[in-house]
C-alpha positions, 0 to 999 in steps of 0.5 A, spaced: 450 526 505 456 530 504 459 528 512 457 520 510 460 520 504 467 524 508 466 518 512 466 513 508 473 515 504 476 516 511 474 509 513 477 506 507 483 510 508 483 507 514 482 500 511 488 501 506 494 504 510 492 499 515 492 493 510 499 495 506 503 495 514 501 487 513 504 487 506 510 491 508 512 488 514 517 483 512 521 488 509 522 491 515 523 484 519 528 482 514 533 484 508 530 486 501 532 480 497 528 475 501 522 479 504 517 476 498 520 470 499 517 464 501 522 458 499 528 462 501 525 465 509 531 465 513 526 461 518 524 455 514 518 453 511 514 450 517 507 450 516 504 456 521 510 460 517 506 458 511 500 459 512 500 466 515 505 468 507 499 464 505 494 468 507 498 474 507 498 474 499 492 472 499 487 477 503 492 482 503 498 483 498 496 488 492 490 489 495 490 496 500 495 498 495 490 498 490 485 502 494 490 507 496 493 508 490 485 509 487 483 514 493 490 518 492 488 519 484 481 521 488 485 527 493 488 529 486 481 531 484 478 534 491 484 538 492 485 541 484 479 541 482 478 542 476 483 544 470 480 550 469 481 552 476 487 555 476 488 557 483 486 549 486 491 547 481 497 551 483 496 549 489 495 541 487 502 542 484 505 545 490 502 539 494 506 534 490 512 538 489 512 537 497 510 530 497 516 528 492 521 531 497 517 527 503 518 521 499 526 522 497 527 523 506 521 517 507 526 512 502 532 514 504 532 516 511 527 511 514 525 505 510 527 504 502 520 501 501 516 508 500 511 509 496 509 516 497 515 518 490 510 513 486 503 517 489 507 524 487 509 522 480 503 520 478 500 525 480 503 529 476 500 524 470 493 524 472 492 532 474 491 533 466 486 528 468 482 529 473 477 534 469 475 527 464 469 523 464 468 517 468 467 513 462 474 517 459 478 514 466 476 508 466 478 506 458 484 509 459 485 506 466 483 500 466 487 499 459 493 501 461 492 495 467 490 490 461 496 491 458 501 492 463 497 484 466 499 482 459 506 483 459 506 480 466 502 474 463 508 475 457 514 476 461 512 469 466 511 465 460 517 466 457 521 465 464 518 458 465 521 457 458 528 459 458 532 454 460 536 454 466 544 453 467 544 449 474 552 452 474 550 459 473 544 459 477 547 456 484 553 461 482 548 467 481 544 463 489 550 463 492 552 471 490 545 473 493 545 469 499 552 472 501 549 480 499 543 478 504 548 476 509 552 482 508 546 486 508 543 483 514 549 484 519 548 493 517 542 492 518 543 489 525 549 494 526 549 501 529 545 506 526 549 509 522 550 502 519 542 501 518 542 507 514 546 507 510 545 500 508 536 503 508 539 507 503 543 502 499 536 498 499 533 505 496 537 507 492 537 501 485 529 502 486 529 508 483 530 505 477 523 501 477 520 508 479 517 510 472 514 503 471 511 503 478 509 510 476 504 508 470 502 502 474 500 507 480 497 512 475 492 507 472 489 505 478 489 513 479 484 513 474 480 508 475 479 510 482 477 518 480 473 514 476 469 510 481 469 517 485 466 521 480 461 514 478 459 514 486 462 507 487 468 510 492 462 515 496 457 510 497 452 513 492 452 508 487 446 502 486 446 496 492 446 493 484 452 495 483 456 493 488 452 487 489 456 486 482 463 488 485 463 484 492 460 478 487 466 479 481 471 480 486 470 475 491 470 470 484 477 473 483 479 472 491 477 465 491 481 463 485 487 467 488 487 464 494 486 457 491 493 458 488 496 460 493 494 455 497 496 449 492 503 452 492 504 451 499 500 444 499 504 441 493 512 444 496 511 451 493 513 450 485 516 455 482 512 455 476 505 455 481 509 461 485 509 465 478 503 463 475 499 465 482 503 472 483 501 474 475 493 472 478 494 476 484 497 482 481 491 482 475 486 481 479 487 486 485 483 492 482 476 486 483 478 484 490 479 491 492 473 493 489 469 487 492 472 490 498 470 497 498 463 495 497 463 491 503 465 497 506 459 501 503 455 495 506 458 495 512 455 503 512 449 502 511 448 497 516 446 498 523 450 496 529 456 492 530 457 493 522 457 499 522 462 501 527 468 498 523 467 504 518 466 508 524 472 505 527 477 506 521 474 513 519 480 517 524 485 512 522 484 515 515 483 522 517 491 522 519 492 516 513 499 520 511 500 520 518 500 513 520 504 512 515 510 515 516 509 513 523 508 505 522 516 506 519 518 509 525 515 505 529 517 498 525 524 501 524 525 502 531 524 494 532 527 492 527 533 496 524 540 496 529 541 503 534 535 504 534 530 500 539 530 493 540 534 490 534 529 484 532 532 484 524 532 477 522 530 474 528 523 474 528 518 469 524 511 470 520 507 468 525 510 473 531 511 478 526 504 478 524 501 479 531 506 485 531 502 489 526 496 487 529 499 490 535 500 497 531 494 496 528 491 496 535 495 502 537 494 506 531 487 505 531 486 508 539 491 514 537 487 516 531 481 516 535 484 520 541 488 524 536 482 526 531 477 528 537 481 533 540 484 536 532 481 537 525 487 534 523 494 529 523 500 532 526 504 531 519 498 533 515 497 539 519 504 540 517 504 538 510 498 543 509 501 548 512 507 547 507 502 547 500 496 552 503 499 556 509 497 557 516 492 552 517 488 551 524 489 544 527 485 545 534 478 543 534 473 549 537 471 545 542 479 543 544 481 551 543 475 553 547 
């Protein structure tokens, strides 16, 4: 049981930084200012463009992040243990202090868009609480996620409803078309030119941190709620998780019928808005719905049961595989470094380029985990927190 359940939280490791490339990959492809946009992409808004945003937001956007942020609050659990052990817990504290350092070169050095500074802040949060009852977490968690919704759902109304000066508007376009343009040519530069710009995209997002770090810190809780209740381990009742495929399903299906809306009557703003607010809320359901499926996927026999199999070593090395899919999609896109595609490449073909990662990260996690207990940047960052730690397999060393 305690190797199927290791298995199971690979998988979805494996699931969730796979998912978020999708999510992330137009803000490597284009500048900052219109990676989320579907009415301003500098490649139009022809239908098979369209359509792969529109799945895009649909299938994927908040959702891998959802489950990578509920098994990161599960790690903080699982490597400090308890509050009242107070070796674990040094070490949990040194593994984050790490991981901030990780996320500051991540952000700076490579690409602006990283996650990892957020997972350490929080972390720091809901290590005071990893030792309180499911119950406790998940009243805690999912009202703080209520309450952040509501001022979403407060903040879009009040948008719709003030008014818009045609003047200032199309001044405020112009100026963020020529800061787009500007931005665009650094980042099909040298190297150095899209470093500097990577940076200057970094560094006014860390104002947003603190905001990020409570919405992390909420799904956290909910996440070590669901582990310590079984849900994330594939212990709890097929009840339970015929209620969350069935919830978050129904939470899906409206998502996606808003979105799809939006494309079919000519993309309203107010739609766009309204669809966005609906997505964000509703991500922890459909992410649940979707471990839920894993978990029946690893109850079944055959085809089945090999997708869990499949993602497990890509969880394995998820830290890994994340830092190497910025590598790799910098190494694409960013000038100086490799092929220089920055603003060249439309959804669709963008699409197929993560598919293409997503290929490669699966056969290399599986060639990789077979030989070592370990991914090379985990092994590395376990070094840092732990010490010395063997990374070849018995047999590999044999």
């Amino acid at each position: 049981m305690i190797k199927s359940r290791i298995v199971l939280l690979d998988s979805l490791r494996g699931l969730g930084v796979l998912g978020i490339l999708l999510c992330n990959a137009p803000d490597f492809a284009v500048t900052a200012g219109l990676a989320e946009s579907v009415r301003h992409w500098p490649h139009g808004t022809g239908a098979d463009t369209v359509s792969v945003w529109v799945a895009t937001q649909w299938l994927f956007q908040r959702k891998f992040v959802t489950l990578f942020s509920m098994l990161f609050g599960v790690s903080i659990f699982l490597v400090g243990g308890e509050r009242s052990e107070t070796e674990k817990g040094a070490i949990l504290r040194k593994r984050l202090m790490w991981m901030v350092l990780f996320g500051l070169l991540h952000g700076f050095a490579i690409w602006f868009g990283d996650v990892l500074l957020s997972y350490a802040l929080a972390g720091f949060v809901v290590m005071f609480a990893r030792s309180w009852a499911p119950s406790r977490l998940f009243k805690v968690g999912i009202g703080i996620w209520i309450g952040f919704s509501l001022l979403m759902v407060a903040g879009t109304v009040a948008a719709l409803f003030i008014p818009q000066d045609a003047a200032k508007e199309a001044a405020r376009t112009a100026k963020e078309a020529a800061e787009n343009s500007a931005a665009a040519a650094q980042y099909a530069g040298t190297f150095l030119q899209s470093l500097i710009q990577n940076a200057k995209d970094r560094l006014p997002l860390l104002a947003g941190e603190p905001i990020i770090a409570v919405m992390t810190t909420s799904l956290m809780l909910i996440g070590l709620g669901c582990f310590k209740t079984g849900v994330l381990t594939g212990e709890a009742s097929k009840k339970t998780y015929v209620i969350l495929t069935v919830v978050g399903l129904l939470a899906l299906a409206v998502t996606g019928g808003l979105f799809i809306t939006f494309a079919l009557t000519g993309l309203p703003r107010t739609l766009g808005m309204a669809a966005g607010v609906v997505q964000m809320a509703t991500a922890p359901l459909t992410t649940l719905a979707y471990v839920s499926l894993m978990v029946f996927a690893s109850r079944s026999a055959g085809f089945w049961k090999k997708i869990p199999e499949i993602l497990a070593p890509v969880g394995q090395m998820a830290f890994t595989n994340y830092l190497t899919q910025s590598v790799i999609m910098t190494a694409i896109f960013y000038g100086g470094r490799g092929l220089n595609l920055h603003g060249k490449v439309d959804r669709p073909v963008l699409a197929l380029i993560v598919v293409g990662v997503w290929i490669l990260q699966i056969l290399w996690s599986k060639w990789w985990m077979d030989r070592f207990t370990m991914g090379p940047l985990e092994w590395f960052w376990r070094r840092l927190y732990r010490g010395p730690t063997p990374i070849l397999k018995a047999r590999a060393a044999a």
